[in-house]
C-alpha positions in Angstrom: -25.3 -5.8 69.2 -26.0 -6.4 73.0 -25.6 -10.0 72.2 -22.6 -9.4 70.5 -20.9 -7.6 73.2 -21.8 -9.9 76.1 -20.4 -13.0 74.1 -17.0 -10.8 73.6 -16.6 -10.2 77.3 -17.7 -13.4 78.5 -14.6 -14.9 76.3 -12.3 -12.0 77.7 -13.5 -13.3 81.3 -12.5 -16.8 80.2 -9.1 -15.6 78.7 -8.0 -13.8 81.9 -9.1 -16.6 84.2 -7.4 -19.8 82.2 -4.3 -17.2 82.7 -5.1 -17.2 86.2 -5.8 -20.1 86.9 -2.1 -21.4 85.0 -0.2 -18.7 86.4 0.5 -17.1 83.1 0.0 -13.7 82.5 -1.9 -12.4 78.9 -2.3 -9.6 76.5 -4.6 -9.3 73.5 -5.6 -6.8 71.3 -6.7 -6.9 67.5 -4.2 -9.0 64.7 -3.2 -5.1 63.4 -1.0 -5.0 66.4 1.1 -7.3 64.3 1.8 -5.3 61.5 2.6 -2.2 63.5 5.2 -4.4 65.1 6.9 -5.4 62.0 6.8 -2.2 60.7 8.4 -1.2 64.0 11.2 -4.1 62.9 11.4 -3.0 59.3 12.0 1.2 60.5 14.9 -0.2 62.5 16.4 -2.3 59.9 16.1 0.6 57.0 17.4 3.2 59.8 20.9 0.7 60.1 19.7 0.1 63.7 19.7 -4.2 62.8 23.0 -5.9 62.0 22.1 -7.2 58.2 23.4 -10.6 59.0 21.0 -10.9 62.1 18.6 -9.6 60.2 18.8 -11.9 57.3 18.9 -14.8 59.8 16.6 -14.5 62.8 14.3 -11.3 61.2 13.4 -10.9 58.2 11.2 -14.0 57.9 9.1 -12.9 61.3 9.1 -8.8 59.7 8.0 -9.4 56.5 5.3 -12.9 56.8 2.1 -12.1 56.0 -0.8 -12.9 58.4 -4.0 -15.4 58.0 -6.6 -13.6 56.5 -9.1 -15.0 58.6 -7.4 -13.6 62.0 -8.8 -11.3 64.1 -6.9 -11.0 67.5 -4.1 -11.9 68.8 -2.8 -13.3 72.0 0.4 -13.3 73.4 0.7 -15.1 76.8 3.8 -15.0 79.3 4.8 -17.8 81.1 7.5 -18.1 83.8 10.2 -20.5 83.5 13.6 -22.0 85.0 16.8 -22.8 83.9 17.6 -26.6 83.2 20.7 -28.7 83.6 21.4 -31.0 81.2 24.4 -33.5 82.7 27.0 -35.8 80.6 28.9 -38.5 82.0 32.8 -37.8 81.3 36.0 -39.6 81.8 36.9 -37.5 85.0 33.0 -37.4 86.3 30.0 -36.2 85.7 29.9 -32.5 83.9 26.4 -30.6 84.2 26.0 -27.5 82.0 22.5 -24.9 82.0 19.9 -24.5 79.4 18.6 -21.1 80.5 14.8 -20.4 80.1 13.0 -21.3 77.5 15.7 -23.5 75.8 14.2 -26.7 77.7 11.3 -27.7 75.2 10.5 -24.2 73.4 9.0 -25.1 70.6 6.9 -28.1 72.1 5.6 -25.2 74.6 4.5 -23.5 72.2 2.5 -26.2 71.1 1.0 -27.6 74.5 -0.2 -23.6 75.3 -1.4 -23.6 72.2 -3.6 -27.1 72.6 -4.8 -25.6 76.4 -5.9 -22.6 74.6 -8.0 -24.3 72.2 -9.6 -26.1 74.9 -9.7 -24.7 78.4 -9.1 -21.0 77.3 -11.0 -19.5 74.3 -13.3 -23.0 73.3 -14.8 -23.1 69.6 -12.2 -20.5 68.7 -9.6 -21.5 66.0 -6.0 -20.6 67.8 -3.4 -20.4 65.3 0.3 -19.9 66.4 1.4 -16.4 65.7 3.5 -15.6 62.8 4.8 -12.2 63.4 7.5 -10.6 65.8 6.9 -12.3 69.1 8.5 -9.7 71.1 7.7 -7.1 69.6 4.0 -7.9 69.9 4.1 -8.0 73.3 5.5 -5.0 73.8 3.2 -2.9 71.7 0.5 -4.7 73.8 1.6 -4.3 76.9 2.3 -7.5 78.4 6.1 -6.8 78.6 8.9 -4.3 79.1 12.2 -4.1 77.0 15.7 -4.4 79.6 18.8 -2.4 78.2 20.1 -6.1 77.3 17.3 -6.2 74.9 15.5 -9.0 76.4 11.6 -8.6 77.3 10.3 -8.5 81.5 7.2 -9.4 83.0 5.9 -8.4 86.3 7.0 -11.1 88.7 9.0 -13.3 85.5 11.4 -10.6 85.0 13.1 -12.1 81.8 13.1 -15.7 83.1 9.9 -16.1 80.8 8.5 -17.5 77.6 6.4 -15.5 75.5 4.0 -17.4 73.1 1.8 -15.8 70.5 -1.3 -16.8 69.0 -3.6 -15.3 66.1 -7.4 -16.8 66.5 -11.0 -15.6 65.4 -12.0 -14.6 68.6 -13.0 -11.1 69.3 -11.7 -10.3 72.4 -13.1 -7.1 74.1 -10.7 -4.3 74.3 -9.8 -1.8 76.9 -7.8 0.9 78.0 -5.5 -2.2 79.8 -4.7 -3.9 76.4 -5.1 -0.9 73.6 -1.8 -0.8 72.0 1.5 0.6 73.9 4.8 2.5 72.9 7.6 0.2 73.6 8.7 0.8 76.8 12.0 0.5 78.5 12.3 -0.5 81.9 12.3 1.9 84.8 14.9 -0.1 86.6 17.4 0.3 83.5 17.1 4.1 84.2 21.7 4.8 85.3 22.0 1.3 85.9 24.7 -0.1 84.2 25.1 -3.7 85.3 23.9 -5.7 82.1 26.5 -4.0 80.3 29.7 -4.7 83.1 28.4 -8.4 82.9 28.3 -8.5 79.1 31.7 -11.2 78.6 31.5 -9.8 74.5 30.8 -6.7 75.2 27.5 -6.5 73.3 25.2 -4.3 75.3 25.6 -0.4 74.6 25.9 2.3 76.7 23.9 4.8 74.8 21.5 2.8 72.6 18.9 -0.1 73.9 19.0 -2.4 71.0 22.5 -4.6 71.7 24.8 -5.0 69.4 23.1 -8.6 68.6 25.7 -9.9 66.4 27.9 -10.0 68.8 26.4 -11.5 71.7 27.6 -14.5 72.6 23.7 -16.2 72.5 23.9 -15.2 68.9 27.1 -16.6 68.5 25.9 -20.3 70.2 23.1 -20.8 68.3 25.0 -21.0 65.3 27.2 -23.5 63.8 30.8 -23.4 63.1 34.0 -22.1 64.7 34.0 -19.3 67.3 34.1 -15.9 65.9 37.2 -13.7 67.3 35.2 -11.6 69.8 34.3 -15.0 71.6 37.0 -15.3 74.9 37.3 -18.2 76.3 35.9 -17.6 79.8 32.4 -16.3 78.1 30.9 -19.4 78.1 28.7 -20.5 80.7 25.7 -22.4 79.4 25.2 -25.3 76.7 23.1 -22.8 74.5 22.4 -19.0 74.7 23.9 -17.1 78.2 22.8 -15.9 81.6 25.3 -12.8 82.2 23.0 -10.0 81.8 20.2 -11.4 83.0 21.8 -13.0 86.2 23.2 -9.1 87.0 19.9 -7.4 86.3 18.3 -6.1 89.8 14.6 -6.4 87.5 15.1 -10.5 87.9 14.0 -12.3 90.5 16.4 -15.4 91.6 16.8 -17.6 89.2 15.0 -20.9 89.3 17.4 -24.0 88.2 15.6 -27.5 87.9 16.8 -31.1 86.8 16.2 -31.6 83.0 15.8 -35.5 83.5 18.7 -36.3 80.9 21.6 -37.5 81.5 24.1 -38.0 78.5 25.7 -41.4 79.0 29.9 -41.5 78.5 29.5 -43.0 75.2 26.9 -40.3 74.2 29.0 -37.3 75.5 32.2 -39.0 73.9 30.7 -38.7 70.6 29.0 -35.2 71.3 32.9 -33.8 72.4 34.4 -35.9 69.3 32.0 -33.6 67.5 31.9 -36.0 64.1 28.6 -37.1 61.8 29.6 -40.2 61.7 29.9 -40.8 65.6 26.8 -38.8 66.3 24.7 -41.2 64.1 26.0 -44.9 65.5 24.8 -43.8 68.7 21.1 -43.5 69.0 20.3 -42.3 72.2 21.7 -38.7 71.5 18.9 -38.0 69.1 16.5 -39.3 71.9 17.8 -37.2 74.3 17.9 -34.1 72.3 14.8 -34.3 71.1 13.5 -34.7 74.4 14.9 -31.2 76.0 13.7 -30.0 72.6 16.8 -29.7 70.5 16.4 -32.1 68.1 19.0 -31.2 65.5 21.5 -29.9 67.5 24.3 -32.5 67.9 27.1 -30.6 66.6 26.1 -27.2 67.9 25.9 -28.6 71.6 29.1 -30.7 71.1 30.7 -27.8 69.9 29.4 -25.6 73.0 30.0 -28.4 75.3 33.6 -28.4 74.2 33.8 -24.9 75.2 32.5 -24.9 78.6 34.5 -28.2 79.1 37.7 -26.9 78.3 36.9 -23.7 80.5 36.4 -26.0 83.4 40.0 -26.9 83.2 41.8 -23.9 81.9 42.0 -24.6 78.4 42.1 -22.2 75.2 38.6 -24.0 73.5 39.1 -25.9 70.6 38.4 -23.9 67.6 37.1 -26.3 65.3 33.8 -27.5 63.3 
């Protein structure tokens, strides 16, 4: 047993200090935190709390999964990260629009953490990549806070972070730091109202935390086809999701911005404005390029959305098309 419990701290000691060492911070706890945070999901989608579309689209696969068999922690590690700019080369100049964080190579992220992990953090262990309610997790273990705009704050990251979650075989130790939490709710958000004022749909409540998600303008981006109703014009400030709340909210630090590397040549962003299949495929760097800043598939949705902050640039009603 003795043996037992010194392996289990020494692999908690090598946890915390690859963190450390990467300037991440980390949570863990056992793989049941998972399903207490789907159930937390599912209460909120049976109590009418959850928009049904939202749900249907970016929820219900992450509430309901079920988890290895074999799993027997769970790690969720926080990471901070800027904002990118992505630029295009136009007839009248060159155009740069922001991917805020986490946009710029997501999934890869989770990927290269995951690889690290393996290697450098818990060795021997099998790290698997956390099927479950990312957010969520975190929160019932501690590692984050919820904002009033819904989004999830680290000490230090505020919500200019990237959560990534892991299921492995390790047993990690467990103590009073990293037992499971209540959701918690920023003390900051406590009369402050300045998310909400920044909102440009109108999306963040005054007297509920959860937003009204299917109609923030993130929500809205992400997906393809024309602009619902409830988008203006001037909401649009970035080539996917939006920085309004989070740029308002006295809980962030100053926003980091750094140079994505890509430049979209005047023949690529032609075709990404002309927003057709047919142009998008003849020219092959776009699918280069996209991939790269880790949106592979994503002509049409950042055509569409760089048609939109294009035409607010010079005072034009967007072009509400597919």
């Amino acid at each position: 047993m003795r043996e037992l419990g010194n392996r289990t701290d020494g692999m908690t000691a090598a946890l915390r200090r690859w963190a450390h060492d990467r300037g991440y911070r980390v949570a863990w706890g056992s793989a049941k935190v998972v399903l207490q945070a789907q159930l937390d999901i599912r209460e909120r989608h049976s109590s009418q709390q959850l928009d049904q579309v939202l749900y249907d689209a970016e929820l219900a696969a992450v509430a309901e999964t079920e988890q290895p068999a074999d799993a027997v922690s769970v790690v969720v590690v926080a990471m901070p990260r800027p904002a990118h700019r992505v630029a295009f080369e136009l007839a009248d100049g060159r155009f740069e629009a922001l991917l805020p964080p986490t946009y710029f190579r997501y999934r890869p992220k989770f990927e290269e953490v995951r690889q690290d992990l393996a290697c450098n953090g818990l060795p021997g262990s099998r790290i698997e990549h956390l099927t479950g309610p990312l957010k969520a997790t975190a929160a019932r273990l501690g590692l984050v806070r919820y904002g009033r705009n819904n989004l999830t704050y680290s000490p230090g990251f505020g919500s200019y972070q990237q959560l990534c979650g892991y299921f492995t075989d390790a047993e990690l130790a467990v103590s009073n730091g990293t037992r499971q939490h209540e959701p918690s709710l920023l003390p900051e958000c406590d009369g402050c109202d300045r998310c909400r004022a920044a909102c440009p749909t109108n999306s963040i409540s005054e007297n509920q935390v959860l937003i009204h998600a299917e109609h923030c303008l993130t929500f809205a981006n992400e997906n393809p086809g024309t602009w619902p109703d409830w988008v203006p014009a001037r909401a649009h400030s970035c080539l996917l999701g939006c920085l309004a709340c989070q740029r308002s909210c006295p809980a962030n630090p100053k926003l980091q911005v750094v140079d994505s590397g890509v430049t979209f040549s005047r023949e690529e962003s032609d075709a990404l404005l002309n927003g057709r299949r047919t142009s998008l495929s003849e020219v092959n760097g776009i699918k280069n390029k996209l991939a790269w800043i880790g949106q592979p598939f994503a002509e049409l949705l950042i055509g569409r959305n760089l048609r939109a902050l294009v035409d607010k640039r010079v005072n034009r009603t967007y072009r509400n098309r597919d």
